[in-house]
C-alpha positions as CSV (number, residue, x, y, z in Angstrom):
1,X,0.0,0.0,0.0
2,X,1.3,3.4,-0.8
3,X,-0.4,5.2,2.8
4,X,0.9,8.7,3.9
5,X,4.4,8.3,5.7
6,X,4.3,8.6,9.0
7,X,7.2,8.5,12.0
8,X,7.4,5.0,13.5
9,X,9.0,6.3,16.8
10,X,11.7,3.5,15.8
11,X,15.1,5.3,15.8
12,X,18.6,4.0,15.1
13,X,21.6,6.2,16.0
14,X,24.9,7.9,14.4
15,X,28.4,8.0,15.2
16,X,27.9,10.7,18.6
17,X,28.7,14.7,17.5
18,X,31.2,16.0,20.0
19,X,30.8,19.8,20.2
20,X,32.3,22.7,22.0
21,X,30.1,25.4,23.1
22,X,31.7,28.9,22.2
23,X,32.5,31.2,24.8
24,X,30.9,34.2,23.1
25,X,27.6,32.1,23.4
26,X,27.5,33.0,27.2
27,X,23.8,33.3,28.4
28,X,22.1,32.1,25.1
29,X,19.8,28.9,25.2
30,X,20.6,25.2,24.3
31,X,18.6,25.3,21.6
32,X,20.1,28.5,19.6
33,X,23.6,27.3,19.8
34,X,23.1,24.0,18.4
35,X,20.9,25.2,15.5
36,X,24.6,27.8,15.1
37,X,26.7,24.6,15.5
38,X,24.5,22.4,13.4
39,X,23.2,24.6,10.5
40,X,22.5,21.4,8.4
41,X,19.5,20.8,10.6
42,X,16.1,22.6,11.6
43,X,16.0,24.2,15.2
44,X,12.6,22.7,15.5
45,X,15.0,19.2,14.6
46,X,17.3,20.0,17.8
47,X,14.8,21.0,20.1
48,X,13.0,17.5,19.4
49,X,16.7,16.2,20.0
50,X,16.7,17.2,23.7
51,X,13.6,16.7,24.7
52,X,14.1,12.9,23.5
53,X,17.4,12.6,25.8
54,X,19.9,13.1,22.9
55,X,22.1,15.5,23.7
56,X,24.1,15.6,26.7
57,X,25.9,18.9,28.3
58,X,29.0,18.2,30.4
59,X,28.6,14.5,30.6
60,X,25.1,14.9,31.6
61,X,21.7,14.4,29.7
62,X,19.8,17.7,28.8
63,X,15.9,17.6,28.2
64,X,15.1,21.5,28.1
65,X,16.1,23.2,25.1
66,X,15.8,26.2,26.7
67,X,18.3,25.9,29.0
68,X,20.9,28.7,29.4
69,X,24.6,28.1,28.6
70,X,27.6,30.0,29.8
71,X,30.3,29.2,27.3
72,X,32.7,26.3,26.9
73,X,30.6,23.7,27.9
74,X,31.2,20.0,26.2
75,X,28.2,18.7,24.3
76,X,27.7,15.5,22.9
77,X,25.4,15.2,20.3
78,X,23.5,11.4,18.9
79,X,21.4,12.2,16.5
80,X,18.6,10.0,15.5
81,X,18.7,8.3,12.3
82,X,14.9,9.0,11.2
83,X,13.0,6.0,10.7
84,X,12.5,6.1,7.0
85,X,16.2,6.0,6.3
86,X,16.5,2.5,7.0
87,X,14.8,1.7,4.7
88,X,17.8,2.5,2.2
89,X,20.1,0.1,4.5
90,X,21.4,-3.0,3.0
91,X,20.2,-6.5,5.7
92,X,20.9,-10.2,5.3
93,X,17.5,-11.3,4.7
94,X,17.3,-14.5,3.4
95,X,15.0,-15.3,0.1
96,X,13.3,-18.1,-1.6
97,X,14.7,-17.9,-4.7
98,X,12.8,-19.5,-7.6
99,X,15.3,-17.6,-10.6
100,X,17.7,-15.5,-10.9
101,X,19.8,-14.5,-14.0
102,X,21.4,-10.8,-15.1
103,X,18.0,-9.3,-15.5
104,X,15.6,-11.0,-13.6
105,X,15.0,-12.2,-9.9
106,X,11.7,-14.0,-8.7
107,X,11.4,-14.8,-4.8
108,X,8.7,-17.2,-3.4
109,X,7.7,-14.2,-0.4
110,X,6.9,-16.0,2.5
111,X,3.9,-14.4,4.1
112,X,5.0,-11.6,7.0
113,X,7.4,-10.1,4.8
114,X,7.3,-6.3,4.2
115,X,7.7,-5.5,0.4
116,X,8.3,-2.0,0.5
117,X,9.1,0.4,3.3
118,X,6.2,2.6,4.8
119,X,4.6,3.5,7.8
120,X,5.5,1.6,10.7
121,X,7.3,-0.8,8.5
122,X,10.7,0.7,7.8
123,X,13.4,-2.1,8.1
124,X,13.4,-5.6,7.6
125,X,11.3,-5.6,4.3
126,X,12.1,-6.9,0.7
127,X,13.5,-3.8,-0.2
128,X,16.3,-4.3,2.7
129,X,16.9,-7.9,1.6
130,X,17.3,-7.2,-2.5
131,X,19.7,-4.0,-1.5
132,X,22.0,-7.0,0.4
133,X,21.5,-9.6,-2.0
134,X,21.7,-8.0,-5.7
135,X,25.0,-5.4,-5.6
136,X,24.1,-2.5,-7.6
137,X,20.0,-2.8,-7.5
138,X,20.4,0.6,-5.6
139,X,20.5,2.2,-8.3
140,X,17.2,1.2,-9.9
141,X,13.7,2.6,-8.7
142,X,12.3,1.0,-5.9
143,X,15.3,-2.0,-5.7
144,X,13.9,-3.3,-8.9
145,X,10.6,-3.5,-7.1
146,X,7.5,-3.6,-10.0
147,X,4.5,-5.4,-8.4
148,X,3.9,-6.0,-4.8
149,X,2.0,-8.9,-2.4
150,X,0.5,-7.5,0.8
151,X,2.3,-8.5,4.0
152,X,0.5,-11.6,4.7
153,X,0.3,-13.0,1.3
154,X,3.1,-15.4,0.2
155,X,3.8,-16.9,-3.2
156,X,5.8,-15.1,-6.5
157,X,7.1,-11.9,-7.1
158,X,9.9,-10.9,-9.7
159,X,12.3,-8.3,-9.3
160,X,13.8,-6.4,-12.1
161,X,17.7,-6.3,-11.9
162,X,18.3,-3.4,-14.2
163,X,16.1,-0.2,-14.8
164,X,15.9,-1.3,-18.9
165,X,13.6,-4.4,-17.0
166,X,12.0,-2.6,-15.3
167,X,10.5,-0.2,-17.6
168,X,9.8,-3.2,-20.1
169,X,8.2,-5.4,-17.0
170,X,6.0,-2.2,-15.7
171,X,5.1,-1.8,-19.5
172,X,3.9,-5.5,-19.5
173,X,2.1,-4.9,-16.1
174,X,0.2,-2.3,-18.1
175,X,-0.4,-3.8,-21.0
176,X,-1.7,-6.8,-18.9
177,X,0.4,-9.6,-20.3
178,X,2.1,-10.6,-17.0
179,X,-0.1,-13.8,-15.7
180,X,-0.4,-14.1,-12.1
181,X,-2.7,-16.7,-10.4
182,X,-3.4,-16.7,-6.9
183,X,-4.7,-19.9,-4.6
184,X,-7.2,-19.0,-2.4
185,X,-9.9,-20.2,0.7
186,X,-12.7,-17.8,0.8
187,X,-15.7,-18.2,3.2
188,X,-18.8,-19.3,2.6
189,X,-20.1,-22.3,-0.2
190,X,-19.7,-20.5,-3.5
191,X,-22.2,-21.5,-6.1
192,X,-21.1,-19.6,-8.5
193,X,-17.4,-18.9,-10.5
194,X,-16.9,-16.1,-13.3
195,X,-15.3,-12.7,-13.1
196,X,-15.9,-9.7,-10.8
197,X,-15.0,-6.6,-12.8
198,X,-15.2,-3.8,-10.4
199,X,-13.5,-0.9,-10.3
200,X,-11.2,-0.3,-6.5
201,X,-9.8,2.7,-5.3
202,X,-8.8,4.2,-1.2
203,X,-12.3,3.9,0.6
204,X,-13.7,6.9,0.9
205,X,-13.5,6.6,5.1
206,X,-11.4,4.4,6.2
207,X,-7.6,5.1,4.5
208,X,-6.0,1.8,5.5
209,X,-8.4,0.0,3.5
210,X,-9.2,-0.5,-0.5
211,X,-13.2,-0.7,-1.5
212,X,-15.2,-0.7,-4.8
213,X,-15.5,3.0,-5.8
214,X,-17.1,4.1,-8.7
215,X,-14.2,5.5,-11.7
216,X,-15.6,9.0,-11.6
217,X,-14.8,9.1,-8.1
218,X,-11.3,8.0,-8.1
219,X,-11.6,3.8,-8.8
220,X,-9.3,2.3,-11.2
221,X,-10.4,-0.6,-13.7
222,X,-9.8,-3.7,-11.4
223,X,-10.7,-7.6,-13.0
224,X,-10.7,-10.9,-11.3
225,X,-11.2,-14.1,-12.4
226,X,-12.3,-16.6,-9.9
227,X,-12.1,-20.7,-10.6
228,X,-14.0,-23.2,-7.9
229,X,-11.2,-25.5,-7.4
230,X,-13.0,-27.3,-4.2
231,X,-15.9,-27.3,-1.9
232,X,-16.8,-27.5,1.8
233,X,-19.4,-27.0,3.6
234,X,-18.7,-23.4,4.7
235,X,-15.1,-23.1,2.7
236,X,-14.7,-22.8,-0.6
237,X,-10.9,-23.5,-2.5
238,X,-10.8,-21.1,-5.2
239,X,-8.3,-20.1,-7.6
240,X,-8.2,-16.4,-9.2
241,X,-6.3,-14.7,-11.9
242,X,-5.3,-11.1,-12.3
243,X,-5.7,-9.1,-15.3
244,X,-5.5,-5.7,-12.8
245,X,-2.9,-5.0,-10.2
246,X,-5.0,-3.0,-7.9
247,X,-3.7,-3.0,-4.2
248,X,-5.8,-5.8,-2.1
249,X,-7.8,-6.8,-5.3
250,X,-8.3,-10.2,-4.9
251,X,-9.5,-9.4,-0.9
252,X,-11.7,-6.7,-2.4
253,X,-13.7,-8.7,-4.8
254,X,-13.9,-11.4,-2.9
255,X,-15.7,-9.5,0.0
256,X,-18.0,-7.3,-2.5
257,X,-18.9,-11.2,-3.7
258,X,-20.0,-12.1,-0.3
259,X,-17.1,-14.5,0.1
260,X,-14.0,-12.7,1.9
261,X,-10.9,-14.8,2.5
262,X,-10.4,-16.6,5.2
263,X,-8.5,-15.3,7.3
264,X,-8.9,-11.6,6.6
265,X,-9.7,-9.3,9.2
266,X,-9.7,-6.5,7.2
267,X,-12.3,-7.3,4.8
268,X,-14.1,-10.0,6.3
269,X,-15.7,-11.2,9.9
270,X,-14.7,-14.4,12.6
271,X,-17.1,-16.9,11.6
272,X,-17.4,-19.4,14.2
273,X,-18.1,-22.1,11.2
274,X,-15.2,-21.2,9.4
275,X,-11.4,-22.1,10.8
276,X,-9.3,-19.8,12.4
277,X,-6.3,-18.9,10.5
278,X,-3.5,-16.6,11.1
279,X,-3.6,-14.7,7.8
280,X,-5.5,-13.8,5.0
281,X,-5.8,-17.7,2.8
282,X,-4.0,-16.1,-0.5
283,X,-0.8,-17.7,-2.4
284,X,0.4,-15.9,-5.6
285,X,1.4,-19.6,-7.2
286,X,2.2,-19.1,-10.2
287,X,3.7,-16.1,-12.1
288,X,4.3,-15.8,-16.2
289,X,6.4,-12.9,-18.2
290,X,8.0,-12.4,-21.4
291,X,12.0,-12.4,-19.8
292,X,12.9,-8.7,-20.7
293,X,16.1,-9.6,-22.1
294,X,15.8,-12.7,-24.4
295,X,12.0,-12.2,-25.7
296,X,11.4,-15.7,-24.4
297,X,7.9,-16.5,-22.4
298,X,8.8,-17.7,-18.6
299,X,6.4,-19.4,-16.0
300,X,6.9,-20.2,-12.7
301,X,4.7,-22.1,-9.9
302,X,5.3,-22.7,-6.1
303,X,3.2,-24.7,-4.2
304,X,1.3,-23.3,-1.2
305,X,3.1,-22.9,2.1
306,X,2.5,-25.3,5.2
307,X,0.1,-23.0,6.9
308,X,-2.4,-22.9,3.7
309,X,-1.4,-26.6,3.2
310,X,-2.9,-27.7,7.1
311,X,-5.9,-25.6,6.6
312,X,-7.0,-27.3,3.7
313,X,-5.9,-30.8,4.8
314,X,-8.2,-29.7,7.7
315,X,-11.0,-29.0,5.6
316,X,-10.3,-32.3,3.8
317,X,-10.6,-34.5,6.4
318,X,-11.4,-32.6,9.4
């Protein structure tokens, strides 16, 4: 999801700033100096600084900004590194790697991974773990990032090494050649399959969440094809196909159809007939592209993951 930025309140620090305080400062607040000694940052900056406890006078933590100084007094300065600049910071993450070649890299995301950075979520995401593992991705848009699965989906994603990939793989996205098929466990005993083609944009209420919104207000085109793969009583296994890319499509539709994953507690409700599950029941299994580089028509599938594997084996046989 592309939501506002906001400040996690989870700092890292830098190397500490050891500062003298000039003698011709005598009498003048905390807060002035620093902003004299540290022009490269807002006063509004420092003053946050020392009320969070980092900066210390004389060995000695200082929390009032406004406190008078008197002239040659040590400071020692450890300024915050803000939240959203870890997410530029290489980490050993490891990843499923399905392929990998000069151009192209597709990962099997395990579900609980972070694609991107954003609020509240600014380390340990994709982004961190392609910046370690592909030297030189920095340098592309996004890490190479073209299409994203929500937190708590797993399944396929590809990566684009270089930026010419990535403009020819977001070209595909658009043109709506890329084939991505999705395993699924949606509540309730479907009676019907087909296609929901309804358009999705930011609900008009509540930001964190996606909804069926008219185009003239704002929705974007958004198609899903849904296959009955299997039936329960109050489950049904379904398998749906993209031809859109809207963010939380598949959980949209599904919901509008009366049939929200299981799982989802954004878009659906605990049914005490349906079986608890940790996450939202969605797998992107299999994933097909024309490879950027050689012209050449790629697939590739992964089976579910253990968790969506047990829920159906429950539903199976109980």
């Amino acid at each position: 999801m592309n939501d506002p930025i906001e400040d996690s309140g989870d700092y890292s620090r830098t190397e500490p700033l050891h500062l003298t305080v000039p003698d011709a400062s005598y009498g003048r607040r905390l807060d002035q100096v620093l902003a004299e000694l540290l022009p490269q940052h807002s006063r509004n900056r420092l003053q946050v600084w020392v009320r969070e406890g980092c900066v210390q006078v004389d060995g000695k933590v200082e929390s009032e900004p406004k406190r008078k100084l008197l002239g040659g007094e040590r400071l020692l300065v450890e300024a915050p590194v803000e939240a959203h600049a870890l997410a530029e910071q290489p980490e050993d993450i490891p990843l499923d790697v399905v392929f990998e070649d000069e151009t192209l890299l597709v990962i099997n995301k395990p579900a609980g991974l972070v694609v991107h950075p954003g609020s509240g979520n600014w380390s340990g995401t994709l982004m961190n773990a392609l910046l370690h593992h592909v030297p030189g991705i920095e340098a592309v848009p996004r890490a190479g990032i073209v299409h994203r699965l929500d937190k708590d989906t797993s399944g396929l994603l590809v990566v684009a090494k270089t930026l010419e990939a990535q403009t020819d793989l977001v070209r595909q996205l658009q043109a709506r050649t890329v084939r991505r098929i999705y395993l699924a466990l949606a509540a309730g005993a479907m009676k019907h399959e087909g296609t929901v083609n309804e358009p999705i944009g930011r609900h008009p209420s509540q930001r964190i969440k996606m909804a069926i919104v008219p185009e003239n207000r704002g929705g974007k085109p958004a198609i899903t094809n849904i296959r009955i793969l299997e039936a329960f009583t109050y489950t049904t296994f379904v398998e749906c196909s993209l031809e859109t890319g809207r963010t939380h499509q598949i959980r949209v539709h599904m919901a509008a159809i009366h049939h929200p994953l299981v799982g989802d507690q954004v878009y659906g409700k605990r049914n005490p007939k349906v079986p608890e599950f940790h996450r939202q029941a969605l797998h992107a299994t299999r994933l097909g592209l024309v490879h950027p580089l050689t012209g050449l028509k790629m697939q590739w599938e992964v089976p579910m993951p253990p968790d969506m594997r047990d829920l159906l084996d429950q539903l199976r046989y109980g």
